[in-house]
C-alpha positions, 0 to 999 in steps of 0.5 A: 928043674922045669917041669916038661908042662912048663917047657912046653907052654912056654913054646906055645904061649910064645907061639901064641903071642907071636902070631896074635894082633895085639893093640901094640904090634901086627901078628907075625906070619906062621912062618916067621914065628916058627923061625923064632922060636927055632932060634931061641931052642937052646936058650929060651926053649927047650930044645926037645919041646922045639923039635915036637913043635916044629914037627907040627905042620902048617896044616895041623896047626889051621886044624887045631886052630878051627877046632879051637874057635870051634870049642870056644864059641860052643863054650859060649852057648854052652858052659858044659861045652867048656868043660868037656861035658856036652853030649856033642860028639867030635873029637878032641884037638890032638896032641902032637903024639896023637897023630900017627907017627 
């Protein structure tokens, strides 16, 4: 049996790869990735992980994505950044849970 973690990074390392410029291929548009990655539940993915996942809108997704830069670039400056530990206060990337459904 798969882990749920496992299942779950698989939809967004796939998600990951899709939308980023690689030296060997063009990023794929939002849209076009999601696509994707709804043909393959069942088969590739998790079907319940691709259900979570697509219930993610086009906006959450640009929120997490700032945040993401965000967080990386203060890591940058700052290793405790990376770590969780600066006294720098905002909050977290949500989870798909998290958002009040």
């Amino acid at each position: 049996d798969i882990p749920i973690s496992a299942r779950i990074f698989s939809v967004i390392d796939s998600y990951d790869a899709f939308t980023s410029k690689r030296v060997y291929k063009e990023a794929v548009p939002f849209a076009k990735a999601r696509e994707e990655i709804e043909r393959c539940a069942g088969t590739q993915y998790d079907p319940r992980v691709v259900s979570e996942f697509l219930s993610i809108t086009p906006e959450e997704f640009e929120e997490a994505r700032q945040e993401a830069e965000r967080v990386a670039g203060n890591a940058q400056h700052d290793p405790a950044a990376a770590r969780g530990n600066s006294t720098e206060t905002g909050s977290a990337v949500a989870s798909p849970g998290s958002r009040g459904r």
